[in-house]
N, C-alpha and C positions, 0 to 999 in steps of 0.2 A: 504494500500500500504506500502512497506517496505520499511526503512526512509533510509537514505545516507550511504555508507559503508567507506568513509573516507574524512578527514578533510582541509583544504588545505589555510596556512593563507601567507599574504605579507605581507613585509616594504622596504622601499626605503634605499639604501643605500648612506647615506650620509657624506660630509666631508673625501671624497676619495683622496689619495693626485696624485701624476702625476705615481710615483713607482706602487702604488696598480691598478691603471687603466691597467699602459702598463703589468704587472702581468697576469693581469686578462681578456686583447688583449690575449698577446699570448697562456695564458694555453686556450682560446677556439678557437683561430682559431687552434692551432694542436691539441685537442680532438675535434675538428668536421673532422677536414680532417680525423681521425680514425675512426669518426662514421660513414662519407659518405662510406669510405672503406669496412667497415665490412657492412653494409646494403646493397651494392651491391653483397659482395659476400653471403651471408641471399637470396636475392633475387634471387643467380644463386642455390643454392643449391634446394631453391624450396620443393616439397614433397619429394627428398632425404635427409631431414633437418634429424640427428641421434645426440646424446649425444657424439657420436665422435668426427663430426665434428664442435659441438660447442667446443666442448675441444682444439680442434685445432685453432681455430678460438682465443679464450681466450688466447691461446700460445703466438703465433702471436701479440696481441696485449700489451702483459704484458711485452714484451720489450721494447716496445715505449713506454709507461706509466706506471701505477703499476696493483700487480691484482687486488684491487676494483677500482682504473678505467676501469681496461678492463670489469671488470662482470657488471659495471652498463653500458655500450657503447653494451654490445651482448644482455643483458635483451631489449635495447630500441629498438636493430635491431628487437628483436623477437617480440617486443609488437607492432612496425612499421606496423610486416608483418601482422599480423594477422590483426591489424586493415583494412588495406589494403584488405584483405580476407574476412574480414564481409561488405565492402562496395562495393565488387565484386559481391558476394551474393545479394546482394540488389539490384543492380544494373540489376543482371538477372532477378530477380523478377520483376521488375518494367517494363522490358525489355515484358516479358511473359504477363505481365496484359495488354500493351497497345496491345499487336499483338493478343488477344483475341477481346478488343474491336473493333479492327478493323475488324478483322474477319465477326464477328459477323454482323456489319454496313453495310459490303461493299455484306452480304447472302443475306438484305433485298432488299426489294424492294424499287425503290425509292420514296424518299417522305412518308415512311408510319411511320404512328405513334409507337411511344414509348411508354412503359410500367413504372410504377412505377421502376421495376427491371431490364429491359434492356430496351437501347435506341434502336430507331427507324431507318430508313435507312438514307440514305442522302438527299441533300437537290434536285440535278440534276445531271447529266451526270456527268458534269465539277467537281463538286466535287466527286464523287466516281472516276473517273480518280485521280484526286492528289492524295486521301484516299489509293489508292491501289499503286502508287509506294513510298506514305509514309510505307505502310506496306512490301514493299521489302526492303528498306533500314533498318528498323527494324529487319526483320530476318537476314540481313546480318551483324547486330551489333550484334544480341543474337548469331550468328554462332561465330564469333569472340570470344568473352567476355566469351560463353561456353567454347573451346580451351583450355584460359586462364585459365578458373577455370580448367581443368581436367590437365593439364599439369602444375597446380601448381604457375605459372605467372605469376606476378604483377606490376603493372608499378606504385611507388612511386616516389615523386621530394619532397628530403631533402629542406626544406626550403616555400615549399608550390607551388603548381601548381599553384596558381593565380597571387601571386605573379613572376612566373616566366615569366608568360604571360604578364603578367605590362610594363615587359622590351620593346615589340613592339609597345606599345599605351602608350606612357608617356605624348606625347600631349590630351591625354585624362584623362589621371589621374594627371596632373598639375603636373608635378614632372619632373628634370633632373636624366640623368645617371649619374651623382656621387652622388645623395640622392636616385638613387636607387640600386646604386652596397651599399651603407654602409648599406641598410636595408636588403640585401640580403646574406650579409657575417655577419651581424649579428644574424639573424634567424637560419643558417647555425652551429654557434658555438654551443657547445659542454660544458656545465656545470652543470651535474645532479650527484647527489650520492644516491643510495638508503640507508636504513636504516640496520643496524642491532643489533639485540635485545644484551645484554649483552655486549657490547665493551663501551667503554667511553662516555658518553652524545651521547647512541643514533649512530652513524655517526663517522668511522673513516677515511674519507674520506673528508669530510667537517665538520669540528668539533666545533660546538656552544658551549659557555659554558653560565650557565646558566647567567652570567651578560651580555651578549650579544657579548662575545670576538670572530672573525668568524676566523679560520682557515683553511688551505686548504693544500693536500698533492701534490706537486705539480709534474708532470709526469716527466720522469729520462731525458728527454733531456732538461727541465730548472729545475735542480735541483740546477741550480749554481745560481740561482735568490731566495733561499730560508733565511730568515732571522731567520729560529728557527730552532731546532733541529732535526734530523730526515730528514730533505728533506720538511720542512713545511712553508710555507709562512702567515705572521700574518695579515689580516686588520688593519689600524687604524679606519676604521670603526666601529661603534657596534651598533648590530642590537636590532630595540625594539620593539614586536609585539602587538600592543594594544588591537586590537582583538584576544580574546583563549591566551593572554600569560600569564596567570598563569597555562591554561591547559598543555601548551608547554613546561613549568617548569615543572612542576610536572611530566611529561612523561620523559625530560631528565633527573632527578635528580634519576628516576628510571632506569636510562639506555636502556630505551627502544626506539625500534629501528623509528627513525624521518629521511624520505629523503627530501632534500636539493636540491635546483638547484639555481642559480644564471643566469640572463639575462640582458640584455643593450636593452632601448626602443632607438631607433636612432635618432626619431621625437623629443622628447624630451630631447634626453641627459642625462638618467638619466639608474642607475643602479639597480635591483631590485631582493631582496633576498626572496624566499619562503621557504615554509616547510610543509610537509605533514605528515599524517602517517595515518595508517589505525585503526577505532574505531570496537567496536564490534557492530554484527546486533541488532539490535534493535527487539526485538519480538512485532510480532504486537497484537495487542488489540484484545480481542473479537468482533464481530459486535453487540452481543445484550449489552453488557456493551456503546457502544458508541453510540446506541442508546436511554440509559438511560435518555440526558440530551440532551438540546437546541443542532441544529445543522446551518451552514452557506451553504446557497446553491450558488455554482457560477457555472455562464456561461460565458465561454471564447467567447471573439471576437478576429476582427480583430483592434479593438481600444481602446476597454477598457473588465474591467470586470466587468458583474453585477451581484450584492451579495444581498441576503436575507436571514434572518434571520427566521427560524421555531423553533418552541417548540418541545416537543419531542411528540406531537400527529399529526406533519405537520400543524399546522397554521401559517401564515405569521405573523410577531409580527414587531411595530416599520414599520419603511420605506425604501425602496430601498434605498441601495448605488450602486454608477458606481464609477469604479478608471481606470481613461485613462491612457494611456501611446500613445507614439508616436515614429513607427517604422521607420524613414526618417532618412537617414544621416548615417554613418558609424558601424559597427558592435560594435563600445567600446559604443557608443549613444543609440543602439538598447538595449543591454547588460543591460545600466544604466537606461534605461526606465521602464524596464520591473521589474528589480530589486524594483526599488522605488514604483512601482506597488503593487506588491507583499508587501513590506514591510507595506504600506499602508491598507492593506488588510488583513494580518496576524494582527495588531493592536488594526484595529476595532475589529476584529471577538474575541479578547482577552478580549477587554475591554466590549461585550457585555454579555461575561459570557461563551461563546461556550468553546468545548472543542474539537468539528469534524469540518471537514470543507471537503462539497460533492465536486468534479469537476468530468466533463466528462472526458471517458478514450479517448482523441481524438487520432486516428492515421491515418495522411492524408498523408502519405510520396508514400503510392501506389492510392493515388487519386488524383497526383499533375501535373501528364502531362497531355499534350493537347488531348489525345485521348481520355481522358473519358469526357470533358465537349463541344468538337465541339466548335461551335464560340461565345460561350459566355467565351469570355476573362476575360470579368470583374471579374467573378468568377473563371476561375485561376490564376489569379493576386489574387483576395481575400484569395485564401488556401492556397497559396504557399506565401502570406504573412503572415498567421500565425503560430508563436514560438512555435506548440505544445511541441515539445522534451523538448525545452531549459524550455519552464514556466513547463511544466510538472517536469522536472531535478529543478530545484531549488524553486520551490513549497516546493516537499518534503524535501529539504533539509532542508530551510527556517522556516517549520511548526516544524519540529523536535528540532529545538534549541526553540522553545515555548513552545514547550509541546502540539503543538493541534496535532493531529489523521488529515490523510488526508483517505478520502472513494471514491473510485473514482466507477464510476457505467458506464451503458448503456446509451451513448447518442442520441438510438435511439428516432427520434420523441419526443423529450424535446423541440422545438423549439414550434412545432406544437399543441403539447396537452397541453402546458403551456398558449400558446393566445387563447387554444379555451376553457381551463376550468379557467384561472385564470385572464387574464386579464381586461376584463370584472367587473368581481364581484370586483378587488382590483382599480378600478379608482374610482378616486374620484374629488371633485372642486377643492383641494387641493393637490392632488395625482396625478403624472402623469405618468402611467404605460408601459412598452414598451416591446416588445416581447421576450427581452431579460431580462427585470426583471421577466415576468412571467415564462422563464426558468428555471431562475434559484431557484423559487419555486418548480418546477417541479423535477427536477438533488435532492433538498433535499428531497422531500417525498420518491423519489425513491430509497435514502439512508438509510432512515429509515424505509424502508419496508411497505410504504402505496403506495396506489396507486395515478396515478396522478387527476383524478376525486375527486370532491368534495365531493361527497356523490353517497353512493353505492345502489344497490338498496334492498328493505327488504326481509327478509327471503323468502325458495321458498315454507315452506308450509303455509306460512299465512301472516296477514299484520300486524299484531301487533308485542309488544316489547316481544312477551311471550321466546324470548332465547336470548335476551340480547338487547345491543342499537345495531339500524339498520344503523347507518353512522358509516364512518371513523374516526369520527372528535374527540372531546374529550370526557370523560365521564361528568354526569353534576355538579358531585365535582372539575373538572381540572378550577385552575385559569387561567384567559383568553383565557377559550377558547371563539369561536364562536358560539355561540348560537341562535336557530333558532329565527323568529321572529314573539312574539304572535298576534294574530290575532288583530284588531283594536276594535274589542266589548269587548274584557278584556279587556285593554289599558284604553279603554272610563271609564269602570265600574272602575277601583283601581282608576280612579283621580276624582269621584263622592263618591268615599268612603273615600277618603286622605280631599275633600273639606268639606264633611257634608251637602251638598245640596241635598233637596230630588229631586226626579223626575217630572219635569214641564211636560211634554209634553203629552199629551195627545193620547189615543190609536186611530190610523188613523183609517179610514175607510175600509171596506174590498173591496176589488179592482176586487171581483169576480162578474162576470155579469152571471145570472141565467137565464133557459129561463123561459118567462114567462108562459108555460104550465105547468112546473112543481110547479110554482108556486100557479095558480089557482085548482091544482090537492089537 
């Protein structure tokens, strides 16, 4: 999988005096009132969007501010909409896949049985009635939402739709309307600078130097609040990035281009400086080279991960790990769970020598409504509480500042062929195996191009070794592998030859009864 395309570090800004605050109020509430403006009209323009009319649009705004505020305020309108565009897209899809499976439900008959590949009819009457005016109101959501897409349409809320929606249910979210007008006019403001290559430290827009001095150019109707030359307003803050800031030096002392944004959390009162820039792709590995060496098999849950550890011929080596994490409680707690997860997990897998690490490619975003699971809630509550995206997104991130390889495979049936060929064989008195550790056995053999079976079966013109060894498993040079188990009459005979004792026992009787005519014959 191809590792991160750019880099994105924080630090708080501290020791702000009452001047640098009210600066730093006003320059974003009047660059957000410019960004709301221009993303409304980004949004009326629609599939008429032309090079024109951004030009015009950049006009427009380079009187009220300067021109790289205006270019980084139309870049965001533009990046807004698109995003907006790819989540409309989704949305039809997602839209199209439930009104298939309903479809499909409501041809059967009722009560009949389901398929591995498709489900069966309903359960009664009563539910194929609801079933089919759920599936009118679905087509009258995809008739809508298509519309939109063809005529270009998008309906964004600067500041976030959930949050807007907060405003009618504040006895539900513990909160007054003055703690939620100041988190809504904060969200709202307007303090980003992109970067560009060759101009001063990176950023003439937002200008860091490299001891951590922050400047800022501030837009021409508070130019009379500026205290340095030019129209520039100075922090007495100075930013110190402990994470990547020697990287961060080194990029501005080359002038290359670093964007900037500046935000106020509300809940906490506090002000917080970022910086970005974009790295180069990272070329991926060969698969047969990262198959060379040990690999780390995981299998994602919905509460932890479980990891093992295989050699490079697929043996299990050492003992299952699990690294929980707990998805309860607000999205910054979900965020911190998963991270520590992760970090816990990139660790071991360093410290045990790996250099890959297998995960499933999971994609559950069009298996998340209600229509493809019928009334077993439980399990969509269980997919639609799993982080695929986000653990998937910062996986690789995560892996790539180590240095391990992530291989992501087929999650078909890893769940299943893991408990019925490995579970079993890896329990022990001492060992306690679970369908999720033997997955994740499974996710690594599949990495490494064995199969999930233990042993294969022998050649098809004959039964012996005459074209090579007849298992998957290791050659009988490979250190720890698994090796068969001799039968119990050698066993006996090497510890009668290791003791020096001869053989007491005496040759039994023969146990065959003859008749007696042939005897007298």
């Amino acid at each position: 999988m191809p590792g991160p395309a750019g880099v994105s570090i924080r630090d708080r800004l501290r020791h702000l005096t009452d001047e640098d605050e009210l600066v730093l109020r006003l320059t974003g509430e009047h660059l957000g009132r410019l960004a709301s403006r221009d993303l409304r009209q980004r949004c009326a323009d629609g599939l008429e969007h032309s090079a024109d009319t951004w030009a015009a649009r950049k006009r427009a705004l380079t009187s009220e501010s300067s021109s790289r505020w205006a270019g980084s305020i139309t870049k965001a309108s533009h990046d807004q909409w698109a995003l907006a565009r790819r989540g409309q897209a989704a949305h039809i899809h997602k839209l199209e896949s439930g009104i298939r499976t309903l479809r499909h439900r409501l041809s059967q008959p009722l009560a009949a049985a389901g398929t591995k590949r498709a489900p069966g009819g309903y359960r009664d009457s009563e539910e194929w009635f609801r079933k089919s005016r759920r599936l009118h109101t679905l087509e009258a959501r995809l008739e809508a939402v298509r519309a939109d897409w063809e005529s270009g349409t998008v309906h964004v809320v600067r500041g976030g739709r959930r949050l807007l929606n907060t405003r009618h249910h504040l006895d539900v979210a513990q909160s007054t309307e003055a703690d939620w007008r100041r988190q809504w006019e904060a969200e709202r403001w307007f303090m980003a600078a992109d970067g560009e290559s060759g101009k001063r430290y990176g950023n003439e827009t937002i200008r860091v130097t490299p001891g951590g001095r922050i400047s800022l150019k501030l837009p021409a109707p508070l130019a009379h609040l500026a205290n340095d030359r030019n129209g520039r307003y100075v922090l007495t803050a100075a930013v110190r990035f402990q994470h990547r800031g020697q990287e961060w030096a080194d990029r501005i002392e080359q002038d290359r281009a670093v964007a900037y944004r500046i935000h106020f959390d509300p809940e906490r009162g506090r002000w917080y400086f970022t910086a970005s820039w974009q790295r180069p792709t990272v070329r991926a590995i060969p698969l047969e080279s990262v198959r060379a060496r040990a690999m780390v098999g995981v299998d994602t849950n919905a509460d932890h991960l479980a990891a093992y550890r295989l050699d490079r011929h697929g043996n299990p080596l050492g003992e299952p790990r699990r690294f929980f994490f707990d998805l309860s409680g607000n999205a910054r707690h979900r965020d911190a769970q998963v991270r520590h997860a992760l970090t816990r997990l990139l660790h071991w897998a360093k410290r045990c020598g790996s250099t890959a690490i297998a995960v499933e490619n999971l994609d559950l975003e069009g298996k998340k409504g209600r229509e493809h699971h019928g009334r077993r809630r439980w399990l969509r509550q269980l997919i639609s509480g799993m982080p695929t995206a986000r653990l998937r997104n910062r996986f690789i991130a995560m892996a790539c500042e180590l240095g391990l390889t992530i291989v992501a495979v087929d999650p078909a049936y890893t769940s299943r062929w893991g408990a019925q060929h490995w579970q079993k064989p890896l329990t022990t008195e001492k060992r306690c195996m679970t369908r999720h550790d033997a997955a994740a056995v499974a996710i690594g053999r599949r990495a490494l191009g064995r199969t999930v079976r233990r042993r294969t079966a022998p050649p098809r013109d004959d039964r012996s070794d005459r074209r090579g060894h007849r298992t998957v498993q290791a050659g009988p040079a490979a250190r720890e592998r698994e090796e068969p188990r001799r039968p119990a009459t050698d066993r006996a005979l090497d510890a009668r030859h290791r003791s020096g004792t001869p053989r007491t026992r005496g040759t039994s009787a023969p146990n065959t009864v003859r008749d007696a005519r042939s005897v007298s014959m």
